[in-house]
C-alpha positions as CSV (number, residue, x, y, z in Angstrom):
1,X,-4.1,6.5,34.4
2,X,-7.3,4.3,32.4
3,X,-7.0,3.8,28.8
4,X,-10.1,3.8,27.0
5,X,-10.4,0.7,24.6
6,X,-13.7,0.2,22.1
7,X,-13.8,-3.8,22.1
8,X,-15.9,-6.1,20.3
9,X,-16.6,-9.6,22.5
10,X,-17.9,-12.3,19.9
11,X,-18.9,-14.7,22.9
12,X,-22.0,-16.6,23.6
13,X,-21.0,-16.8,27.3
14,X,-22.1,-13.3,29.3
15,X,-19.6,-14.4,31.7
16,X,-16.4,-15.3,30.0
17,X,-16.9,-11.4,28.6
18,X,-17.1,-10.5,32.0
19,X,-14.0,-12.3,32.7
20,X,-12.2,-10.2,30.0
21,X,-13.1,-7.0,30.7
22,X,-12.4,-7.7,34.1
23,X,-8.6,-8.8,33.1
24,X,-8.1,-5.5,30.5
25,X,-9.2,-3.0,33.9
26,X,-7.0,-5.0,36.2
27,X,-4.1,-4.0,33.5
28,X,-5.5,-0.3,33.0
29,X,-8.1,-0.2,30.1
30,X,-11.3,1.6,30.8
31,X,-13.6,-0.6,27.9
32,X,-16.5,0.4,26.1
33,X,-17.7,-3.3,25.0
34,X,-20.3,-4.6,23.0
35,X,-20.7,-8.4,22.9
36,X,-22.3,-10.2,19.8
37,X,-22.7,-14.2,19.2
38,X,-23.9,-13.8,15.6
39,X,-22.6,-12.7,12.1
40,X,-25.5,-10.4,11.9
41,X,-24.9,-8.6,15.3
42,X,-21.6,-8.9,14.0
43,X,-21.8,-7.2,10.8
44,X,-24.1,-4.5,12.1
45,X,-21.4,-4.0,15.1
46,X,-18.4,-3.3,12.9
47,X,-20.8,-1.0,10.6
48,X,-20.4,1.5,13.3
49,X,-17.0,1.5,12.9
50,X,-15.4,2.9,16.6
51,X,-13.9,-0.4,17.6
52,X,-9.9,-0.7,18.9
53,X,-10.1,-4.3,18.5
54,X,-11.9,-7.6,18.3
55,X,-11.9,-10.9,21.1
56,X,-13.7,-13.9,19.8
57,X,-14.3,-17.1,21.2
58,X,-13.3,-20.0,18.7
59,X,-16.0,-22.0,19.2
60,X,-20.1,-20.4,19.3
61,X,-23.5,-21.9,18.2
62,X,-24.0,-21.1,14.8
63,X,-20.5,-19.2,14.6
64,X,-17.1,-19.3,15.5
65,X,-13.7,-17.5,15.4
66,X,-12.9,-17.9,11.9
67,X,-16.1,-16.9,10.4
68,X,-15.7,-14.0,12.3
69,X,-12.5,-13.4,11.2
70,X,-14.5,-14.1,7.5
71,X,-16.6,-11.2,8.3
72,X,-13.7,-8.7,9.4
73,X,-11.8,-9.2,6.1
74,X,-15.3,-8.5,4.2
75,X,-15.8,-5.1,5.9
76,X,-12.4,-4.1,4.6
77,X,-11.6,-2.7,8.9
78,X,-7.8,-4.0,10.0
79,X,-8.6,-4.9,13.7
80,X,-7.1,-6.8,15.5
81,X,-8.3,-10.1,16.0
82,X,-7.5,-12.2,19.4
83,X,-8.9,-15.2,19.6
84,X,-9.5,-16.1,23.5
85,X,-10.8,-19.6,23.7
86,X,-10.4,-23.2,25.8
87,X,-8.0,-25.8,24.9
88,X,-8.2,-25.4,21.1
89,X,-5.4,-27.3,20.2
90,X,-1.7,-26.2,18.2
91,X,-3.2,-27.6,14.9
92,X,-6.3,-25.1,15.2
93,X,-4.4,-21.9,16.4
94,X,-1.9,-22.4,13.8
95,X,-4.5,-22.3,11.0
96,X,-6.4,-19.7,12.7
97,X,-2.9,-17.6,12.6
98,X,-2.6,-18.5,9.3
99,X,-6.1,-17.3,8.4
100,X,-5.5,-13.7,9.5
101,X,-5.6,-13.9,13.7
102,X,-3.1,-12.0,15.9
103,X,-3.1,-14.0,18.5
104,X,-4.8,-17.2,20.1
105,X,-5.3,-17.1,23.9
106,X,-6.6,-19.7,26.6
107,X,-9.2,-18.8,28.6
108,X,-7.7,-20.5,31.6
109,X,-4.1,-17.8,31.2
110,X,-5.5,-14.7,30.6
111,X,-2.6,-12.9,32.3
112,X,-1.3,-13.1,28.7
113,X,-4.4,-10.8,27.3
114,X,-3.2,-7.3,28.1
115,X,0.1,-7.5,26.9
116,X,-1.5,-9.4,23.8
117,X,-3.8,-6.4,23.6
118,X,-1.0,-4.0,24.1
119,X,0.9,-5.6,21.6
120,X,-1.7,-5.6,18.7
121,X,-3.1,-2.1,19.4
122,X,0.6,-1.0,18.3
123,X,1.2,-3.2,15.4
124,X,-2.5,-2.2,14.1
125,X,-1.0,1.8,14.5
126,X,2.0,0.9,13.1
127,X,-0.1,-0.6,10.0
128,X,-2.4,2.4,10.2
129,X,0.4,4.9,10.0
130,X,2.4,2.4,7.2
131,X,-1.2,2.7,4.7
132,X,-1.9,6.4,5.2
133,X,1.9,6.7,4.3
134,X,1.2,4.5,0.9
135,X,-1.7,5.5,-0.4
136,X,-0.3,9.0,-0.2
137,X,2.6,8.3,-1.4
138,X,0.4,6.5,-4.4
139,X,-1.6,9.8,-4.8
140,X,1.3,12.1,-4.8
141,X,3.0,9.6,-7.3
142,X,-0.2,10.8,-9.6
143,X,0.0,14.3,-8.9
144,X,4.1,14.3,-9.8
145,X,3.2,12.4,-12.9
146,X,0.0,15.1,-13.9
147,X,2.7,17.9,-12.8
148,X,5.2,16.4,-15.2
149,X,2.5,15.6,-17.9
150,X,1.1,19.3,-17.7
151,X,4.2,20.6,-17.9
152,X,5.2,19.0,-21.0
153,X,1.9,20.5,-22.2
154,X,3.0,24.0,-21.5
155,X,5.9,23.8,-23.1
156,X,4.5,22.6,-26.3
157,X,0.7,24.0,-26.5
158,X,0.7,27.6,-27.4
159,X,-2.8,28.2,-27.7
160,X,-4.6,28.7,-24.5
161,X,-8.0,26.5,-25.5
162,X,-6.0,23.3,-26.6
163,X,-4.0,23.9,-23.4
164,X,-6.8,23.9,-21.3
165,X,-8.2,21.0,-22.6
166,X,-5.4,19.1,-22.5
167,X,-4.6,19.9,-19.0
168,X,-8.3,18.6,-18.1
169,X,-7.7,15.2,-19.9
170,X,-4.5,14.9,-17.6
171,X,-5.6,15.7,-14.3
172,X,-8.8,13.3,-14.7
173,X,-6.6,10.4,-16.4
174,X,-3.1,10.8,-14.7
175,X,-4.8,11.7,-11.5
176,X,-7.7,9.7,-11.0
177,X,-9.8,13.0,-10.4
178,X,-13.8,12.4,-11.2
179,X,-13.9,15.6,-12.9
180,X,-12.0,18.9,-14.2
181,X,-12.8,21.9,-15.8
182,X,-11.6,25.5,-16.6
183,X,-13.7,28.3,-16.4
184,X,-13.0,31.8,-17.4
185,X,-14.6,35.3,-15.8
186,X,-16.8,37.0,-18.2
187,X,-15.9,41.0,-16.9
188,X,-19.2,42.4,-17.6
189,X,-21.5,39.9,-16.3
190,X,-18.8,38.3,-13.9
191,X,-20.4,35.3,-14.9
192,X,-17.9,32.4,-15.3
193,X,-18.2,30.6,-18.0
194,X,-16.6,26.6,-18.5
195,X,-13.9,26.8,-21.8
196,X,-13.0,23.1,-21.3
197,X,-13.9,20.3,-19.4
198,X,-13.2,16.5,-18.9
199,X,-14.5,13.4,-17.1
200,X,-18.4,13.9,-15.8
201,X,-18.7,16.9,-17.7
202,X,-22.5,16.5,-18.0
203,X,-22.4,18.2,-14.4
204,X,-22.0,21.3,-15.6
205,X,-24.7,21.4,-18.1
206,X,-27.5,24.3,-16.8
207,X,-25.2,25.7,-14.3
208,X,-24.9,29.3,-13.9
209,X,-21.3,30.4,-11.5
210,X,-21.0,34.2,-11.5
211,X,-18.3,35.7,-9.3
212,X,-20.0,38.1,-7.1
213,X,-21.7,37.8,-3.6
214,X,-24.8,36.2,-4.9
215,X,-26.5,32.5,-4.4
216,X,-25.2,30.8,-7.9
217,X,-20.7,33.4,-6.9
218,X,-21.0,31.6,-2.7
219,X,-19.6,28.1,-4.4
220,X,-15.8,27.0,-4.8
221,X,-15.5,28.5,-8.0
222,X,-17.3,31.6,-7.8
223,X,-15.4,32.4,-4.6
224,X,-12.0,30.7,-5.8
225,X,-12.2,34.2,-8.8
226,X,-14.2,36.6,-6.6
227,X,-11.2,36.2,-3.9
228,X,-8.6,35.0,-5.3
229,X,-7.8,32.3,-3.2
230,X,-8.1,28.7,-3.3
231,X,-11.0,27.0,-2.1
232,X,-11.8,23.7,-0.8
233,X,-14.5,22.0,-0.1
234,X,-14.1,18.5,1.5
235,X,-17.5,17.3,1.8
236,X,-20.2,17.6,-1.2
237,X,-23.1,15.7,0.6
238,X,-23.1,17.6,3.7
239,X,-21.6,21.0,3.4
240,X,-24.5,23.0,3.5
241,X,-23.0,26.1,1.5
242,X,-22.8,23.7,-1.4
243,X,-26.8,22.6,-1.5
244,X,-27.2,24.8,-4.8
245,X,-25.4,22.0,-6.7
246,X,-25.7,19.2,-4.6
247,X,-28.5,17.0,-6.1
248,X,-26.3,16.9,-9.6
249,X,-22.9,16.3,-7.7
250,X,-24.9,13.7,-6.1
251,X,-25.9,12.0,-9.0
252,X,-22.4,12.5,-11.0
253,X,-20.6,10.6,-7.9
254,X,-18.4,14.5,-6.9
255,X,-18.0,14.1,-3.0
256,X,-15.2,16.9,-2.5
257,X,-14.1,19.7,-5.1
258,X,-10.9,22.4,-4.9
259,X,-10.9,25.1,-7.2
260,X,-8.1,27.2,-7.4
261,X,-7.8,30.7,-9.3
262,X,-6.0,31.5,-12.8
263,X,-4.5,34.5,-13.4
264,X,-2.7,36.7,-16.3
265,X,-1.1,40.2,-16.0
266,X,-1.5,40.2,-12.2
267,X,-5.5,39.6,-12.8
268,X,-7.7,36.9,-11.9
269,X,-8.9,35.7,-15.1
270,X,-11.0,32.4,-14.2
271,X,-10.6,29.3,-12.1
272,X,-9.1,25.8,-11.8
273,X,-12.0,23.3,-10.6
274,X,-10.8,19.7,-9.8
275,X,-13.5,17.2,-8.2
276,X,-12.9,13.6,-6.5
277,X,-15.1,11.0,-5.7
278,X,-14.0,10.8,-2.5
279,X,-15.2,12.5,0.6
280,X,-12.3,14.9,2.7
281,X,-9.8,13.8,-0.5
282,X,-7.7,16.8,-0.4
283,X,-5.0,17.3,2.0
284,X,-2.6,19.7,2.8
285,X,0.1,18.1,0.4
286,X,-2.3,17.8,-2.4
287,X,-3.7,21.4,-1.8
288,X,-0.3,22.4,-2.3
289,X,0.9,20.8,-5.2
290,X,-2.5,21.7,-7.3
291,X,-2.0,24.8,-6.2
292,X,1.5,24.6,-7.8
293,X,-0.4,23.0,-10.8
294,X,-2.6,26.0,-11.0
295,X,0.4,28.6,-10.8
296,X,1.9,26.8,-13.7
297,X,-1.0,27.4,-16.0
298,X,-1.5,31.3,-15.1
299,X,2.5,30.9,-15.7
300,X,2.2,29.5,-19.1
301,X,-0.8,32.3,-19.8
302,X,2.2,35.0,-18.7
303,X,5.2,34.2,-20.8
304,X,7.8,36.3,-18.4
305,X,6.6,35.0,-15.3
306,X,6.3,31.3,-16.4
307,X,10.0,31.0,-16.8
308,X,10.6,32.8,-13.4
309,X,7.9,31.0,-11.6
310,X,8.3,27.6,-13.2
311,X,11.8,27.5,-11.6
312,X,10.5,27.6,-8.3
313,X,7.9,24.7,-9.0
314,X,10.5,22.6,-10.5
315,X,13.0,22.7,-7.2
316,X,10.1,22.2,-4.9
317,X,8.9,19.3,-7.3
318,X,12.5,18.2,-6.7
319,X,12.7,18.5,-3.1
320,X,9.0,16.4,-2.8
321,X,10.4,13.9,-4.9
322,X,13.6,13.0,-2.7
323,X,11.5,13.3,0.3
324,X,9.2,10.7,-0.6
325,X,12.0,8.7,-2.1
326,X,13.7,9.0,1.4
327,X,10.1,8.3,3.0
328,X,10.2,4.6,0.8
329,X,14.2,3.8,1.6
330,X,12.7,4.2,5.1
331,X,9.6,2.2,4.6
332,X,11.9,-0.5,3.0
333,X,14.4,-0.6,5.8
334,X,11.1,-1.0,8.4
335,X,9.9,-3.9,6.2
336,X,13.0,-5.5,6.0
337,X,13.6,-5.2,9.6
338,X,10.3,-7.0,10.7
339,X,10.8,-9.4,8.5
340,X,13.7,-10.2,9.5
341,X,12.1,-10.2,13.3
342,X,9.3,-12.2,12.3
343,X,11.3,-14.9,10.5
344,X,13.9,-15.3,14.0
345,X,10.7,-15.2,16.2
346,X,9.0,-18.2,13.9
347,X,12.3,-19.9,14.1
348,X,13.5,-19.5,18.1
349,X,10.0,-19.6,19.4
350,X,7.5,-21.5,17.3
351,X,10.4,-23.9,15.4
352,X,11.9,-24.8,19.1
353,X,8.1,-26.0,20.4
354,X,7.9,-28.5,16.9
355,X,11.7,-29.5,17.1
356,X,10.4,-31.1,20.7
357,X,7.7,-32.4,19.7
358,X,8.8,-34.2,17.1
359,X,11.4,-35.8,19.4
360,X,8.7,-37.0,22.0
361,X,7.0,-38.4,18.6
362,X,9.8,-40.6,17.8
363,X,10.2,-41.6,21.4
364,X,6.9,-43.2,21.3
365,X,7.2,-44.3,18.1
366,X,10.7,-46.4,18.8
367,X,8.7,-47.4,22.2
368,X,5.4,-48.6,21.5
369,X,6.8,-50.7,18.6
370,X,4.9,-53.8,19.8
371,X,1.3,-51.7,19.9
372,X,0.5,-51.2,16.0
373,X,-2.7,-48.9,16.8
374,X,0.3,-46.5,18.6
375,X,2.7,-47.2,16.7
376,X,0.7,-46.5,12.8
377,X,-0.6,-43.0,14.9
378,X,2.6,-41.8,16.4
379,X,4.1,-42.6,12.7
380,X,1.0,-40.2,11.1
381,X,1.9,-37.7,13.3
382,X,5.1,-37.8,12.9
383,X,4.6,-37.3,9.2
384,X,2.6,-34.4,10.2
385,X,5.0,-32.6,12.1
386,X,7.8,-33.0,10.0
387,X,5.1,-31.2,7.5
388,X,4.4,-28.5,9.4
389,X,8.6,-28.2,9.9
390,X,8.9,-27.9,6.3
391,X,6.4,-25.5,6.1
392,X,7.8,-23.2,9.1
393,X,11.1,-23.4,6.9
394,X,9.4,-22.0,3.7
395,X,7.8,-19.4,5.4
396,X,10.8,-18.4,7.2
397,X,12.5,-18.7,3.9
398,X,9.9,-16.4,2.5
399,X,10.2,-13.3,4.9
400,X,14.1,-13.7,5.1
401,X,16.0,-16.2,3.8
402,X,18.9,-17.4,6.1
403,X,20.9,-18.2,3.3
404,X,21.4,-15.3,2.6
405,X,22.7,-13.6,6.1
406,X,25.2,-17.1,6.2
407,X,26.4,-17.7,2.5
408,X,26.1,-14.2,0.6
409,X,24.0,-12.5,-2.1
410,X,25.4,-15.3,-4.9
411,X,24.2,-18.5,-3.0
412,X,21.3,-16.9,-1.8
413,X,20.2,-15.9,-5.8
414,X,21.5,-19.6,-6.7
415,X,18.6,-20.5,-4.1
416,X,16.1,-18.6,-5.5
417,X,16.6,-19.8,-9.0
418,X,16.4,-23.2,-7.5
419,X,13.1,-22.6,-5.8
420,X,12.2,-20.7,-9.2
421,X,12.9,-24.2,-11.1
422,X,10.9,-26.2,-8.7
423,X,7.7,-24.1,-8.0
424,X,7.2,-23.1,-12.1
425,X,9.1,-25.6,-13.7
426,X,11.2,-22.3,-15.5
427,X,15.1,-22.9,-15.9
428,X,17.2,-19.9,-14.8
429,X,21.1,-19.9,-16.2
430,X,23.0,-17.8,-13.7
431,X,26.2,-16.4,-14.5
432,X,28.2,-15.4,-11.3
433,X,31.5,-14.3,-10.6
434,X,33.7,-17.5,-9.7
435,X,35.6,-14.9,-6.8
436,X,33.8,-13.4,-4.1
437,X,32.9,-9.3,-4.3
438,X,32.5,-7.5,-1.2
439,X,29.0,-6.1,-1.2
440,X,27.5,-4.7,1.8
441,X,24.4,-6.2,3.3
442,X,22.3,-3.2,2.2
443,X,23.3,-3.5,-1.5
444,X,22.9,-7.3,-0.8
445,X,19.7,-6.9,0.0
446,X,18.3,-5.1,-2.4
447,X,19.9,-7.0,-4.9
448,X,18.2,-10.3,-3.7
449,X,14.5,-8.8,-3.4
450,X,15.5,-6.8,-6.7
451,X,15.5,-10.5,-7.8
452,X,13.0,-11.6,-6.4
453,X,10.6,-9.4,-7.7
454,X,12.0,-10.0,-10.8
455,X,11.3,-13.6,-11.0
456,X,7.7,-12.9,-9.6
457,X,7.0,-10.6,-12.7
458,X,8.3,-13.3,-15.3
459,X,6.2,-15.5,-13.2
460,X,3.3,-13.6,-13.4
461,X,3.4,-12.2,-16.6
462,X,6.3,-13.1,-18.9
463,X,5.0,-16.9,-20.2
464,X,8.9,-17.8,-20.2
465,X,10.5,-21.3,-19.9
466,X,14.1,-20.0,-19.8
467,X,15.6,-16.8,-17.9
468,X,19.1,-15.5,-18.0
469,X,20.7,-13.8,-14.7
470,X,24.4,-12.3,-14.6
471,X,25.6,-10.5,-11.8
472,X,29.1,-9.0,-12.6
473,X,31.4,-6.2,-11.2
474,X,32.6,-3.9,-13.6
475,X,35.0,-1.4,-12.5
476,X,33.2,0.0,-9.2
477,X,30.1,-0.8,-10.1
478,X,27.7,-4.3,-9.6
479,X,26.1,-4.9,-12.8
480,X,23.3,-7.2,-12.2
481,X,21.3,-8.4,-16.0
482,X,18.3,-10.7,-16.2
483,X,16.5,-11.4,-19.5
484,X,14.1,-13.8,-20.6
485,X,12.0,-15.7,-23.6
486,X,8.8,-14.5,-22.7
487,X,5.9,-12.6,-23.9
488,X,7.9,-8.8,-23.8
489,X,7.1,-6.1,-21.7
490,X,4.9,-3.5,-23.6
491,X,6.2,-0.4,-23.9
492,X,3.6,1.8,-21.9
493,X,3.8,-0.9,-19.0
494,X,7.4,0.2,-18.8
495,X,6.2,3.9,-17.0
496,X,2.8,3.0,-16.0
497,X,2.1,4.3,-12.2
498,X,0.1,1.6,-11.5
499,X,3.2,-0.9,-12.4
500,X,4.4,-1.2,-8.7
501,X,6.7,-4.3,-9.0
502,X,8.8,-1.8,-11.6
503,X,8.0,1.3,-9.5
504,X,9.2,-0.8,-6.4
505,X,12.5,-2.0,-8.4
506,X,13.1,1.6,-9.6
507,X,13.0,2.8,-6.2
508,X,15.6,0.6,-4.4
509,X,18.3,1.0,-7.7
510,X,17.8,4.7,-7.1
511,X,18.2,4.2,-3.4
512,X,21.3,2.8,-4.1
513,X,22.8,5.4,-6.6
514,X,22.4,3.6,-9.2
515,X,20.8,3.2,-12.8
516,X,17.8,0.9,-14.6
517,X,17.0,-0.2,-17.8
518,X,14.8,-2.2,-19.5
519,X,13.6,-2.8,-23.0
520,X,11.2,-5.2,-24.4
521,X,9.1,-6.0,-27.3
522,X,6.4,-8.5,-28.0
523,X,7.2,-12.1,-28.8
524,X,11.0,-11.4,-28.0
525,X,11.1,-11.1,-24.2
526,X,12.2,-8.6,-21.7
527,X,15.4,-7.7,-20.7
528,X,16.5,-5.2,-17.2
529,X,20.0,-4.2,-16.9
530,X,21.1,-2.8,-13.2
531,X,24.3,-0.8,-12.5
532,X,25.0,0.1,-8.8
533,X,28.0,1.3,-7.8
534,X,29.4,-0.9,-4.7
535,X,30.2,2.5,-2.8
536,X,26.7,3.0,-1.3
537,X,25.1,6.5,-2.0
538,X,25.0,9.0,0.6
């Protein structure tokens, strides 16, 4: 059975793309192929946006492979990127690997193409499915904090108009929404009229929302009260129901809008309206937990029913939260794992072709002693490969450090502090137990990229010259402290949702059963304390 594959040919030779597609039918693709030979066509190629993946030849008039690969980073698309060329040379492919290509081909072995192809069409999925996973994971980390955020509102704003507009101010601020608004149901008229607002509020200025089978009642709102149901729309700009209003949404940057009703006594008594700036934003996970968001405000409005109902919200809050803590152990796990693929597959593949040439390098070099021009060359490159060694090392180092699978969790932080020493010139003074602690290699682990991040943060951000690190166990748990002389975490940093080094820390502690703290102040540094007991959690 024929795959169909959408591939982009950046080749100035008609044939050689002839040549391709012939190789991806012989192994069972049916393409769909455009071929371009310059960054216009380029750019006006991926603007379509239905491509699988992109071939390039290195070398073109005008162009080659890594300005194409230039032009694929700029258009924000994650292709992948095969670069199928002659004799190009190991220095060349290396840096074009380096500079974002999957994979580097000759043109005289394409046998190698389709499972190359293969190859990257899954590892593009698997990056696919590993963003959509993130960025939800970001936007439901939003929506937990404006659920926690509006709670806290209820329970302390008794009157409804303050409550309103402080539940506005959340969901535009905590949520990144574009705008929000409450509006209440006039019974007479059945008009709905806006009680509080915040974000692009102008928006609503001159329009008219009645809740009745009538032009100005057929829009989210309108039906959201006339219903009683929640209503979304997921596309501002095209929807045709929503043409009324779109000119203004247009011009106030609202692309997709959910409005969900309020209610009091049993009655509908106005609507919930919350607009983003992007188009389809809301999903089915979103949906539901505004929709929880909503219940909790007709709860608040209904004394007896917002201590029934807000028990409900809280255990489903509870149960969302450990599934998408579950969801990042996972992610974490996956990451660790192909990095610790990618580092052996650098080191028995890549390191095994280097080690041999570096030997054939010294041959000649001990060989043709008596020829200088040969000699001076082969001593160059010599120079070069043991660069390129060292560099293989580092970046094996990077993605998993062997040290660390051979010698343990305390040589492998003694490493890092090393490696902090050399590339900042910051002295680290470890404390570590002088008897070895059996840890498993999952606490291990974390402890090390725990680290890690750590010493990225006071890298970044701390201005230190001096950083403490103990790592102690204490009864059954592994107490791991690092402080330092820096600038001092501010205190709103310390819970911000856009802090993901601490988010990232937070996770992995809790992951582990454990507990965080850290405290700071400016001018006196930061300090994180870690407990984790050395039984893993369940």
């Amino acid at each position: 059975m024929t795959k169909s594959l959408n591939i982009l040919i950046i080749e100035d030779s008609e044939d050689d793309a002839v040549l391709l597609l012939r190789e991806l039918k012989k192994g069972g693709y049916e393409p769909l192929s455009e071929r371009v030979e310059t960054p216009d066509s380029m750019k006006a190629a991926l603007e379509k946006g239905r491509w699988d993946i992109i071939i390039s030849d290195y070398i073109l008039p005008g162009f080659g492979g890594l300005a194409a690969l230039d032009l694929l980073k700029q258009s924000g698309q994650d292709l992948p990127f095969i670069i199928v060329s002659g004799n190009i040379g190991e220095d060349i492919a290396v840096a074009a690997m380096k500079a974002g290509a999957h994979d580097y081909i000759i043109k005289g072995n394409l046998k190698r193409l389709v499972p190359a192809v293969e190859r990257e069409l899954r590892d593009a999925e698997v990056r696919r499915s590993r963003r959509r996973a993130e960025d939800n994971i970001l936007q439901l980390n939003r929506l937990y904090s404006v659920l926690s955020k509006v709670n806290e509102a209820i329970v302390r704003v008794r009157e409804p108009k303050e409550l309103y507009e402080k539940i506005c101010r959340i969901i535009v601020e905590e949520g990144a929404f574009r705008l929000a608004w409450v509006g209440l149901l006039e019974p007479v008229s059945r008009e709905v009229r806006v009680a509080a607002s915040f974000g692009e509020s102008d928006y609503l200025e001159g329009i008219r929302i009645v809740a009745a089978d009538v032009p100005e009642g057929r829009g989210p709102t309108g039906r959201a009260v006339s219903e009683d149901h929640y209503i979304v729309y997921t596309d501002f700009e095209n929807d045709p129901r929503l043409q009324l209003w779109r000119d203004s949404a247009r011009a106030h940057g609202l692309r997709s809008l959910a409005a969900f009703p309020l209610h009091t006594g049993g009655q509908v008594i106005g609507a919930l309206t919350i607009y983003s700036d992007k188009p389809g934003f809301f999903n089915d996970e979103e949906v539901s937990l505004l929709l929880s968001l909503s219940e909790d405000i007709s709860f608040a409005l209904d004394s007896i029913e917002t201590e029934k109902k807000r028990s409900t919200a809280e255990d489903a809050l509870h149960d969302l939260t450990e599934e998408l803590r579950n969801l990042t152990v996972h992610l974490q796990e996956v990451r660790e794992a192909e990095r610790t693929s990618i580092a052996r597959d650098i080191h028995d593949e890549l390191g095994q072709i280097i080690t041999a040439l570096r030997m054939d390098l010294v041959w000649i070099k001990n060989t043709c002693k008596d020829d200088k021009a040969l000699f001076s060359k082969s001593t160059a490159m010599l120079a070069l490969v043991d660069s390129t060694i060292q560099s293989i090392q580092n970046i094996i180092a990077s993605l998993r450090p062997g040290i660390l699978d051979v010698l343990g969790i305390y040589a492998a932080i003694e490493w890092q502090a090393e490696e902090l020493k050399k590339m900042t010139g910051i002295s680290c003074d470890l404390m570590l137990p002088s008897e070895e602690v059996p840890i498993s290699e999952t606490i291990s682990t974390n402890i090390f990229r725990i680290v890690q991040e750590l010493f990225t943060n006071i890298t970044r951000y701390a201005k230190a010259t001096i950083v403490s690190l103990s790592l102690n166990r204490i009864d059954d748990n592994l107490v791991l402290s690092v402080s330092d002389n820096g600038v001092g975490i501010r205190p709103h940093d310390i819970s911000n949702p856009t802090s993901f080094g601490i988010i990232g820390i937070r996770e992995r502690v809790f992951a582990m059963g454990g507990d965080i703290k850290i405290a700071g102040s400016p001018g006196s540094g930061t300090s994180i304390s870690i407990t984790v007991p050395l039984q893993e959690a369940g």
